[in-house]
Backbone as XML, in Angstrom:
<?xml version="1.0"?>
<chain id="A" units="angstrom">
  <residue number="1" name="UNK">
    <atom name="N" x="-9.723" y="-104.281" z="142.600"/>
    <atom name="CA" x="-10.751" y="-103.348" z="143.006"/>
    <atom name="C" x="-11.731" y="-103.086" z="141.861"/>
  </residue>
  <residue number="2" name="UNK">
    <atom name="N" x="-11.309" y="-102.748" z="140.977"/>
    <atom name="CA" x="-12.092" y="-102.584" z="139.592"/>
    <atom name="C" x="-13.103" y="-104.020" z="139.296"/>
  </residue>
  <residue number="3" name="UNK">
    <atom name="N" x="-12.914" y="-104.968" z="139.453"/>
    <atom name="CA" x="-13.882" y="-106.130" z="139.423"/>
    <atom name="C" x="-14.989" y="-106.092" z="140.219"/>
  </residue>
  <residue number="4" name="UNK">
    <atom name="N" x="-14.487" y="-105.476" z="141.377"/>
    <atom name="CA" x="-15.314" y="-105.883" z="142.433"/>
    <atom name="C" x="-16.397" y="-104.558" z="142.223"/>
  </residue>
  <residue number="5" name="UNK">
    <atom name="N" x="-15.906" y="-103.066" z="141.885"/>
    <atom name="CA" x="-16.908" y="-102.052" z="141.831"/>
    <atom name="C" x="-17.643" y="-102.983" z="139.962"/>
  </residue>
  <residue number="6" name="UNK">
    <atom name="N" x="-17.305" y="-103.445" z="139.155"/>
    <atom name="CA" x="-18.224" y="-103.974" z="138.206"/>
    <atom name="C" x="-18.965" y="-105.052" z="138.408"/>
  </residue>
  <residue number="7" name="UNK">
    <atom name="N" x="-18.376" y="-105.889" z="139.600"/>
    <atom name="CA" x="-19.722" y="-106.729" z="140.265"/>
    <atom name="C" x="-20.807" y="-105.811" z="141.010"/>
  </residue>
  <residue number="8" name="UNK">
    <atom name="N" x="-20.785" y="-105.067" z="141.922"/>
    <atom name="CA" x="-21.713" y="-104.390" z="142.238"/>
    <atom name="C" x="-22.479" y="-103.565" z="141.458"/>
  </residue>
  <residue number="9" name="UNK">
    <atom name="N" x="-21.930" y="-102.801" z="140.171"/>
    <atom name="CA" x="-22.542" y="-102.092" z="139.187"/>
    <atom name="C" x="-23.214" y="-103.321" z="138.349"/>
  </residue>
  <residue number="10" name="UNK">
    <atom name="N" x="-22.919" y="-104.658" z="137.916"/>
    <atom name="CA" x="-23.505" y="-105.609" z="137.169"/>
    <atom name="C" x="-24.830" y="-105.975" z="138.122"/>
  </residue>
  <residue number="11" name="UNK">
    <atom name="N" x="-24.890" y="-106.201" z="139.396"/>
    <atom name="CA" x="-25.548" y="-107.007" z="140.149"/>
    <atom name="C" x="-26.359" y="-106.099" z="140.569"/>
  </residue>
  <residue number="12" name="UNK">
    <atom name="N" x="-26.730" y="-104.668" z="140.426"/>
    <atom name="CA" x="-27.386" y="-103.739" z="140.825"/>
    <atom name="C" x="-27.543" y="-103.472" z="142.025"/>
  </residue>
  <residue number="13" name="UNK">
    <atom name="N" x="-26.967" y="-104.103" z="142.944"/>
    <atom name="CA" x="-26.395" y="-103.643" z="144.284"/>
    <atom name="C" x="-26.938" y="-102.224" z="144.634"/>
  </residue>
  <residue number="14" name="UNK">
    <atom name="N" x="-26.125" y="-101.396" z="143.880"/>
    <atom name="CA" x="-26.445" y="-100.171" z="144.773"/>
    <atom name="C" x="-27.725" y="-99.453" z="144.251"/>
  </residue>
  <residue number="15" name="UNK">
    <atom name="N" x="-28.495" y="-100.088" z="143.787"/>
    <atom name="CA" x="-30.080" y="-99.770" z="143.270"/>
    <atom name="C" x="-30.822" y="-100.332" z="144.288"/>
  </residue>
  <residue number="16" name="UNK">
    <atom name="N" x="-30.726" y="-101.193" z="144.617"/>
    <atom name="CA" x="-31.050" y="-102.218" z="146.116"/>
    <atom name="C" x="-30.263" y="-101.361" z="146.982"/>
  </residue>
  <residue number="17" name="UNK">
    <atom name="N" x="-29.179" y="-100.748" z="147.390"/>
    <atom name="CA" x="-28.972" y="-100.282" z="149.082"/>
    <atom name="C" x="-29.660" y="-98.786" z="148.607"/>
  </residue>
  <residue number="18" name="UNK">
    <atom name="N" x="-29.823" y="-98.369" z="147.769"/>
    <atom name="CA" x="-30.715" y="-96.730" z="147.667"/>
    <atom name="C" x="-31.615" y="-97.001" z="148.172"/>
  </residue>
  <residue number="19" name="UNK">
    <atom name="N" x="-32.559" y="-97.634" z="147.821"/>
    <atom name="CA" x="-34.055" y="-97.919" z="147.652"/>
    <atom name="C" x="-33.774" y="-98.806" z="149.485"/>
  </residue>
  <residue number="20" name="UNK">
    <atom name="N" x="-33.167" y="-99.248" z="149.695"/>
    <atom name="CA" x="-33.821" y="-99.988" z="151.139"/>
    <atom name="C" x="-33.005" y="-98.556" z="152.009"/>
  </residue>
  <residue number="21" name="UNK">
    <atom name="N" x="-32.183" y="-97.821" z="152.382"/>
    <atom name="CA" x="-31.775" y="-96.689" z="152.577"/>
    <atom name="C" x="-32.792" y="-95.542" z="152.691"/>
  </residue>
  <residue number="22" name="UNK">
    <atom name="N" x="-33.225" y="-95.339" z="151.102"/>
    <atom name="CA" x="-34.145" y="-94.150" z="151.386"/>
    <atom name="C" x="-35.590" y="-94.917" z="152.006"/>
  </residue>
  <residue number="23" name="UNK">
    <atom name="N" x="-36.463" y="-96.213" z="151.576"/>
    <atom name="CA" x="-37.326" y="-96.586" z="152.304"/>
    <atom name="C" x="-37.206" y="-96.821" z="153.593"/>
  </residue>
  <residue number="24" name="UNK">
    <atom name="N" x="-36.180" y="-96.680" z="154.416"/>
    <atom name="CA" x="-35.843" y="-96.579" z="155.651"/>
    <atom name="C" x="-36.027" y="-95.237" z="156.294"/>
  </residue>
  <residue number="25" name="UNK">
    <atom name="N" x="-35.504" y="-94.376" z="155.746"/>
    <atom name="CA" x="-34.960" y="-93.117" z="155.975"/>
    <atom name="C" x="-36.181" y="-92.279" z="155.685"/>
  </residue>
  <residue number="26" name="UNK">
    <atom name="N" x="-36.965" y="-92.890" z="154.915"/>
    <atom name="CA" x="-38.359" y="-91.992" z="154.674"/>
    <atom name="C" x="-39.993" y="-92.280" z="155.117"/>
  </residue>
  <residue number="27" name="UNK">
    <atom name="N" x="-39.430" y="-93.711" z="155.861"/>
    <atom name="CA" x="-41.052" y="-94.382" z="156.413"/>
    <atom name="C" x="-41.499" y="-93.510" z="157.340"/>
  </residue>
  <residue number="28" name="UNK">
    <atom name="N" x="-40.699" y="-93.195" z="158.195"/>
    <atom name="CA" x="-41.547" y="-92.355" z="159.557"/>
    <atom name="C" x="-42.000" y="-90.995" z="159.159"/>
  </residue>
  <residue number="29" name="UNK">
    <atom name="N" x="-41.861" y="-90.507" z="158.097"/>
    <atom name="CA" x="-41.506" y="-88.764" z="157.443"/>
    <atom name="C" x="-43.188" y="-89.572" z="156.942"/>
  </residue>
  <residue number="30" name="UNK">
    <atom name="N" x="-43.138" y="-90.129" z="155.843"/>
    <atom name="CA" x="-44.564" y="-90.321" z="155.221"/>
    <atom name="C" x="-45.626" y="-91.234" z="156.363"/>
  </residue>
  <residue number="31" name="UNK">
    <atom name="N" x="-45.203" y="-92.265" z="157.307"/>
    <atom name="CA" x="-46.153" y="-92.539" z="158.292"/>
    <atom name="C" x="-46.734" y="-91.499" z="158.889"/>
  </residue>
  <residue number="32" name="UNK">
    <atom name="N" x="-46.330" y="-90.717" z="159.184"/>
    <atom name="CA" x="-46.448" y="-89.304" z="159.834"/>
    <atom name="C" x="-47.442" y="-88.428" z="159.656"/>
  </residue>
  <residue number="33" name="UNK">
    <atom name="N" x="-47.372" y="-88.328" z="157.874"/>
    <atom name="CA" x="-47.753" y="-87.418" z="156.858"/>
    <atom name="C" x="-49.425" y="-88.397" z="156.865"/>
  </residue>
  <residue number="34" name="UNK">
    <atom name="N" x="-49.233" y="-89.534" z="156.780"/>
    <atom name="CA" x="-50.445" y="-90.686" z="157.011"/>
    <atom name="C" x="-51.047" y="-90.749" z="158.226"/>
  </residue>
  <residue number="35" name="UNK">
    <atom name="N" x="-50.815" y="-90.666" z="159.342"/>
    <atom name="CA" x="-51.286" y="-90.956" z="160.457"/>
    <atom name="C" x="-51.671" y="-89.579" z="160.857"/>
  </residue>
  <residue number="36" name="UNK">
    <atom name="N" x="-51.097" y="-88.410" z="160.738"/>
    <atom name="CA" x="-51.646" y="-86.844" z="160.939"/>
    <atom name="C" x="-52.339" y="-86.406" z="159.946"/>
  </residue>
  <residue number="37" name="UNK">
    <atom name="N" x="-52.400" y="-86.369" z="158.685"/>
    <atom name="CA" x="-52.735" y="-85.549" z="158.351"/>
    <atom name="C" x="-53.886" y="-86.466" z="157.138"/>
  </residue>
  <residue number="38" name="UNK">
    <atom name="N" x="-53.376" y="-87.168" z="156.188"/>
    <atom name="CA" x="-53.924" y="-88.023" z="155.433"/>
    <atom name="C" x="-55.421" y="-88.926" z="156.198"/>
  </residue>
  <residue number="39" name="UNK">
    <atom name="N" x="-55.245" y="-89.813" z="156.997"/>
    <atom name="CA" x="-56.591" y="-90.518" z="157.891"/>
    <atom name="C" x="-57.696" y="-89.394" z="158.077"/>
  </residue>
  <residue number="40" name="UNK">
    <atom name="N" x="-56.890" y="-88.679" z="158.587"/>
    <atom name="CA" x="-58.516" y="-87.788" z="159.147"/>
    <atom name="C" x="-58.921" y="-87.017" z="158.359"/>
  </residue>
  <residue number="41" name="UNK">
    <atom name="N" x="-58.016" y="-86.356" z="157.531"/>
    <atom name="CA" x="-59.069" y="-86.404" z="155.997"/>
    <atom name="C" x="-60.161" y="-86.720" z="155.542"/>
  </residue>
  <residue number="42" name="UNK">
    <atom name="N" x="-59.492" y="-87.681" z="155.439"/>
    <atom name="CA" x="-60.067" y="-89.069" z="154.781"/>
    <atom name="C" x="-61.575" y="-89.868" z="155.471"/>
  </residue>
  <residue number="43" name="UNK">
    <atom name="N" x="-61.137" y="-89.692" z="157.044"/>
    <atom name="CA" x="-62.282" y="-90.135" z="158.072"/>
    <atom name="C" x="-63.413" y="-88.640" z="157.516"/>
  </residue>
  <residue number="44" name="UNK">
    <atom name="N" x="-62.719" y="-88.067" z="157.711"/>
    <atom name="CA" x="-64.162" y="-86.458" z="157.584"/>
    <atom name="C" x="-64.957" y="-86.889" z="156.265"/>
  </residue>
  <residue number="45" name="UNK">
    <atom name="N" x="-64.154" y="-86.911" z="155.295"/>
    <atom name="CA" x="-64.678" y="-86.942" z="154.066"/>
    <atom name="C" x="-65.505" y="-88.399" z="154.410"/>
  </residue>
  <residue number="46" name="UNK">
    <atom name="N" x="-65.195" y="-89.721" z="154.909"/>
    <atom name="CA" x="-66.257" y="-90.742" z="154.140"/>
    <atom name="C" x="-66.901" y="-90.929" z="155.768"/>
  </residue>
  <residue number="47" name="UNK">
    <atom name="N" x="-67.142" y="-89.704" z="156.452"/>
    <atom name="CA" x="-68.344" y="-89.462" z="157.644"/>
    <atom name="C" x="-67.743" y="-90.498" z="159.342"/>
  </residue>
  <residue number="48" name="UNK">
    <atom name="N" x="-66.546" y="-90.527" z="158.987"/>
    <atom name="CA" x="-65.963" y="-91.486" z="160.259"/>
    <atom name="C" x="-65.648" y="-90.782" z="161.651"/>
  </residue>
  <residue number="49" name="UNK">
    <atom name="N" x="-66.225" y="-90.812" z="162.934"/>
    <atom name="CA" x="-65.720" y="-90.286" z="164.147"/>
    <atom name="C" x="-64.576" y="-90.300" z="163.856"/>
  </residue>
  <residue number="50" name="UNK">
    <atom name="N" x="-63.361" y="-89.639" z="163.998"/>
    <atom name="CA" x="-61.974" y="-90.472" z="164.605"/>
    <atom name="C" x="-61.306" y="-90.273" z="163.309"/>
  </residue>
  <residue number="51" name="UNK">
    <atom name="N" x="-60.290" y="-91.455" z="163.099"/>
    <atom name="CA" x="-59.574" y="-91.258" z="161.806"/>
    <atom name="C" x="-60.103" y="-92.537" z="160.932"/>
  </residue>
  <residue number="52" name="UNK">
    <atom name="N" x="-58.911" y="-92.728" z="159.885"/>
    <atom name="CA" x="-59.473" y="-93.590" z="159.075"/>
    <atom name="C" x="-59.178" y="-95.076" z="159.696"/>
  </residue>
  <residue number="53" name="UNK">
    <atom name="N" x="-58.380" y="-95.509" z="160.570"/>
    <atom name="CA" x="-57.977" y="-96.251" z="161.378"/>
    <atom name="C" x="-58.643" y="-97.529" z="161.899"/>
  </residue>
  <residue number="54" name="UNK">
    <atom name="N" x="-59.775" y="-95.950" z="162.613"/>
    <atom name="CA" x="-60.868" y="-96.473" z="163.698"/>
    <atom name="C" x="-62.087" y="-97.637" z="162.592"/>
  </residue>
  <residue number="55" name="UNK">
    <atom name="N" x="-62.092" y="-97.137" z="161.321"/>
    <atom name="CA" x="-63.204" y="-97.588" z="160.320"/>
    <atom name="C" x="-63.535" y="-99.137" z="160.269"/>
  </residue>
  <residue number="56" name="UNK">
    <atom name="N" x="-65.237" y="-99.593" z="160.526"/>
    <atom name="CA" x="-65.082" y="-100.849" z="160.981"/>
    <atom name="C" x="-66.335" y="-101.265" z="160.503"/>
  </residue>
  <residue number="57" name="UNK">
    <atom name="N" x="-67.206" y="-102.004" z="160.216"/>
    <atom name="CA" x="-68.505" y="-102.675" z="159.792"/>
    <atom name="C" x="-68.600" y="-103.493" z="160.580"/>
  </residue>
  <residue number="58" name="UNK">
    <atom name="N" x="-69.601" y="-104.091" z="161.315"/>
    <atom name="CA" x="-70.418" y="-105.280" z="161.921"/>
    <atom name="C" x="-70.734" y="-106.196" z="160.917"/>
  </residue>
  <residue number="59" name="UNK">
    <atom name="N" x="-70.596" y="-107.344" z="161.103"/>
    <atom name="CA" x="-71.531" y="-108.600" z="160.749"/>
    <atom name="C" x="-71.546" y="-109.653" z="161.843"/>
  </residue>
  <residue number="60" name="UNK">
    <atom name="N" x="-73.348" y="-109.679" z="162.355"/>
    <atom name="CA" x="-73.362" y="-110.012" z="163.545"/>
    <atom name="C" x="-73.089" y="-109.442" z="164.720"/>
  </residue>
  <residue number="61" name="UNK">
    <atom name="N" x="-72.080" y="-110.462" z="165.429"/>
    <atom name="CA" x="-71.182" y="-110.041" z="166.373"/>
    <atom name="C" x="-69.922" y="-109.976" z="166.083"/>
  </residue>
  <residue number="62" name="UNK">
    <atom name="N" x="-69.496" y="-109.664" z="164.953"/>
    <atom name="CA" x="-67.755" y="-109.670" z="164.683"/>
    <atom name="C" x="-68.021" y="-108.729" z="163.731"/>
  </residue>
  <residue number="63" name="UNK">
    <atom name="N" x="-66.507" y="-107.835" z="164.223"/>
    <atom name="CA" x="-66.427" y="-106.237" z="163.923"/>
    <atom name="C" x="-65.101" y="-106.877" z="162.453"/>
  </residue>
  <residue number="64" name="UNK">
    <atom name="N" x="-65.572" y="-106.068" z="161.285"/>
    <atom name="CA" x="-64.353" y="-105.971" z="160.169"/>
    <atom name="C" x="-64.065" y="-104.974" z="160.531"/>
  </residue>
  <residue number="65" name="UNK">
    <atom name="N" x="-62.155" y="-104.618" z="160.960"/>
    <atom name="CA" x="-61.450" y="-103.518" z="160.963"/>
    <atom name="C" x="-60.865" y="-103.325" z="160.333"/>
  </residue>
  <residue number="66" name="UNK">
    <atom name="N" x="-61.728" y="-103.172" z="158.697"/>
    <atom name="CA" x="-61.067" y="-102.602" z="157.658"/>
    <atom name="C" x="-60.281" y="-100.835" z="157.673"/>
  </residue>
  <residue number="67" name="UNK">
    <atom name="N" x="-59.918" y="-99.888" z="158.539"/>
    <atom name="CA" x="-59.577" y="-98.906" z="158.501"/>
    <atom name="C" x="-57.937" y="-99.156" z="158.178"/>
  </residue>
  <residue number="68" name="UNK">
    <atom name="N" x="-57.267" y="-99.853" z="159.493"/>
    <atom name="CA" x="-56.382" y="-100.166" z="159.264"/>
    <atom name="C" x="-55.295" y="-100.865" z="158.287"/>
  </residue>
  <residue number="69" name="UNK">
    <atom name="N" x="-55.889" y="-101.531" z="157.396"/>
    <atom name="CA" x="-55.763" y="-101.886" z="156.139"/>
    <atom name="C" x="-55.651" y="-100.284" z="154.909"/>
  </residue>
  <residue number="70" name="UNK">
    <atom name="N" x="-56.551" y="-100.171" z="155.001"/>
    <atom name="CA" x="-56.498" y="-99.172" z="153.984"/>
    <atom name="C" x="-55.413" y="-98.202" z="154.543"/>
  </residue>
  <residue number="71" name="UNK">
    <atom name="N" x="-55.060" y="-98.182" z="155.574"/>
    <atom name="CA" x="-54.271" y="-96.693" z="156.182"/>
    <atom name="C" x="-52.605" y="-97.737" z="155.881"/>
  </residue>
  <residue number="72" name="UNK">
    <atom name="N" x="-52.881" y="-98.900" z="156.089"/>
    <atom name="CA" x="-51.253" y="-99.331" z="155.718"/>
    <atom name="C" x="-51.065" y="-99.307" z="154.109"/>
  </residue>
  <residue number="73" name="UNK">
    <atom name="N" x="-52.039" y="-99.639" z="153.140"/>
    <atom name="CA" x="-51.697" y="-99.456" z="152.131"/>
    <atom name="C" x="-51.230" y="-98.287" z="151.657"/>
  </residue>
  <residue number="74" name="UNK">
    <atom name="N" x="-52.595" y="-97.218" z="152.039"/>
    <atom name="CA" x="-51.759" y="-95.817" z="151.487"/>
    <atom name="C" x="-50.467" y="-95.748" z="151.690"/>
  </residue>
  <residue number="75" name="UNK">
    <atom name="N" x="-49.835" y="-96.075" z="153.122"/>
    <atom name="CA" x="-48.734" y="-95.624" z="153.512"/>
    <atom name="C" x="-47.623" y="-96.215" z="153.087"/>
  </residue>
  <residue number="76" name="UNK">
    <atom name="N" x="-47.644" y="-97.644" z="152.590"/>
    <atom name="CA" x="-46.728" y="-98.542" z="151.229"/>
    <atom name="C" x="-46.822" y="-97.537" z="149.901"/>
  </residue>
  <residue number="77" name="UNK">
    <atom name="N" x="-48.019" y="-97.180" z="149.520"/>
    <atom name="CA" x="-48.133" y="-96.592" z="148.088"/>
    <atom name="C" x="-47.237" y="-95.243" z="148.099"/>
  </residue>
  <residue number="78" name="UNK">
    <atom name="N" x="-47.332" y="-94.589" z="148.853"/>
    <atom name="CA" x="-46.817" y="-93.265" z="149.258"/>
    <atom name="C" x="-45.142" y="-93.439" z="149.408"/>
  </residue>
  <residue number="79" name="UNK">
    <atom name="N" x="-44.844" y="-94.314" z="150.477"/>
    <atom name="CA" x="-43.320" y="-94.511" z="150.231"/>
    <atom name="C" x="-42.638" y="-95.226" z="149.302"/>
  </residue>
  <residue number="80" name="UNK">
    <atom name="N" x="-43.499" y="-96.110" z="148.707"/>
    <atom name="CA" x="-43.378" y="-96.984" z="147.110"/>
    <atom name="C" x="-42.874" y="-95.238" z="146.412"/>
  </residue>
  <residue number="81" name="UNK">
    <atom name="N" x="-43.874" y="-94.539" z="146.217"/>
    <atom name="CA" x="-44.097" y="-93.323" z="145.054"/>
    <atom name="C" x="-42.347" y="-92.436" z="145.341"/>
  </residue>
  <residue number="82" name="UNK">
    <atom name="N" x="-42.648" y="-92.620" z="146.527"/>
    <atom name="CA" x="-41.142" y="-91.687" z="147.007"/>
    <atom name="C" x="-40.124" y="-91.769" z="146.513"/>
  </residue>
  <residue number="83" name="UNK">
    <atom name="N" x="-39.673" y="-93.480" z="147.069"/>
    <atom name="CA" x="-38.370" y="-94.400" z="146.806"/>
    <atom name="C" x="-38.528" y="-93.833" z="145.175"/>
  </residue>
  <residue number="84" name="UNK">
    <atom name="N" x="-39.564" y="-94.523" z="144.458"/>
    <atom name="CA" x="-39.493" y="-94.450" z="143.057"/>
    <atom name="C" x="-38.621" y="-93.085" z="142.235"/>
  </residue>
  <residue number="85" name="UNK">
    <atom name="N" x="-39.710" y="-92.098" z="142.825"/>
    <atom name="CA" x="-39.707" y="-90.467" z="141.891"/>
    <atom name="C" x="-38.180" y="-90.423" z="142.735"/>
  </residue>
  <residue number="86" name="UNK">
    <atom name="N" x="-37.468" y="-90.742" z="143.681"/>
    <atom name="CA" x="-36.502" y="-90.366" z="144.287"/>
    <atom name="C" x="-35.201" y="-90.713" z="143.717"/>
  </residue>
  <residue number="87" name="UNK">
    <atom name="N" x="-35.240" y="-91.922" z="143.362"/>
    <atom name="CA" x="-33.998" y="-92.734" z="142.367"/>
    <atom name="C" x="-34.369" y="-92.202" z="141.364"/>
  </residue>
  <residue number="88" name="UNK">
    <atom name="N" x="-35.539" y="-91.890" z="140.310"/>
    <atom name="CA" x="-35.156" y="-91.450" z="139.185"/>
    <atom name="C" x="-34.775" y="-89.926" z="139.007"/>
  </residue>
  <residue number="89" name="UNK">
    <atom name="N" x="-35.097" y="-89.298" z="140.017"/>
    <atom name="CA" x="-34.568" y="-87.519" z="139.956"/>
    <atom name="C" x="-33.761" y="-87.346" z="140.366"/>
  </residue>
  <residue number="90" name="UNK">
    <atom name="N" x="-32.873" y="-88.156" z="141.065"/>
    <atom name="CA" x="-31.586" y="-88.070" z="141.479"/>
    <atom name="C" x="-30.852" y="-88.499" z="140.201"/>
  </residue>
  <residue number="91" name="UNK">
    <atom name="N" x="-31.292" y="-89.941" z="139.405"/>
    <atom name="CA" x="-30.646" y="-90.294" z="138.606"/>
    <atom name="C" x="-29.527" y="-91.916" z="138.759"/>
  </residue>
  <residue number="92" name="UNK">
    <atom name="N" x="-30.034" y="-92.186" z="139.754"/>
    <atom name="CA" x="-29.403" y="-93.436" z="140.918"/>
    <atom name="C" x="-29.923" y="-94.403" z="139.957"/>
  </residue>
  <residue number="93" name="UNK">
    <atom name="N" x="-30.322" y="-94.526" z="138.476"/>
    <atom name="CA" x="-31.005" y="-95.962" z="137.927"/>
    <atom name="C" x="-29.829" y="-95.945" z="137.341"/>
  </residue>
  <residue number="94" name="UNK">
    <atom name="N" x="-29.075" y="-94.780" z="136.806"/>
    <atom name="CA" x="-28.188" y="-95.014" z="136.003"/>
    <atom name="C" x="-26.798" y="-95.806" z="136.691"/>
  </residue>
  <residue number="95" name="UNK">
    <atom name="N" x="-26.600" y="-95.438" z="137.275"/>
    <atom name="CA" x="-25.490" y="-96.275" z="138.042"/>
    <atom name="C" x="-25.150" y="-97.643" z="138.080"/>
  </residue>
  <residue number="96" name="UNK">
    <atom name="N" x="-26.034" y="-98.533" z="137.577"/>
    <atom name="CA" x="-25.906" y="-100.128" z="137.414"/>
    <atom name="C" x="-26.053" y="-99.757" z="136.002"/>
  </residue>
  <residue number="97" name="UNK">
    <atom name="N" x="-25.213" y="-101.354" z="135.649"/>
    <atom name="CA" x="-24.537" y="-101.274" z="134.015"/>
    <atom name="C" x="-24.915" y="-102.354" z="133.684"/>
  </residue>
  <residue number="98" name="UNK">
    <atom name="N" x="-25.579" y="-103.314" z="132.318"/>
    <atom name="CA" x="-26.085" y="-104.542" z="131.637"/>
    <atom name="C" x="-24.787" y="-104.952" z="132.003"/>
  </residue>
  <residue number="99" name="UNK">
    <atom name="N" x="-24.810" y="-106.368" z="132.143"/>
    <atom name="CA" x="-23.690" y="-107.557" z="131.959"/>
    <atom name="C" x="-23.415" y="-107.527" z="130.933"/>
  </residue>
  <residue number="100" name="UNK">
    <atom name="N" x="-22.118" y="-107.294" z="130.200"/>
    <atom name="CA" x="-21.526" y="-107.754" z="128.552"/>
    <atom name="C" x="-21.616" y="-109.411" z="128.870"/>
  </residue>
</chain>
């Protein structure tokens, strides 16, 4: 048993099931926080009907629907920031150990 909990502490295992765990457990909480409250913000402030979503430029006859782009990034950056500040204030980095 003892080998096997120092393979998982060597292999950082449980730094990888935190982080896919809490990015699971926290996408819909910050999509949420993005899709209510963050977009339309965001639409008011840079003069957009609607949310930030809807945001689109013409060239020609073909529409760029750049809104949606920008609204998925925030919403990676935001649960990126989470996962992050979340393992280190808990203290979950410490838990995996260098290979001797």
């Amino acid at each position: 048993m003892r080998g096997f909990i120092n393979f998982i502490r060597e292999q950082g295992v449980v730094g990888l099931a935190v982080g896919f765990i809490l990015g699971g457990a926290v996408s819909k909480v910050v999509s949420a926080l993005i899709t209510d409250i963050i977009n339309p913000i965001l639409g008011l402030i840079l003069g957009l009907a609607g949310d930030l979503k809807t945001a689109s430029f013409g060239i020609g006859s073909a529409q760029v629907m750049y809104g949606d782009l920008i609204s998925v990034l925030i919403d990676f950056i935001v649960i990126a920031l989470v996962v992050y500040f979340g393992v280190k204030v808990i203290g979950l980095d410490r838990l995996d150990k260098k290979k001797e």
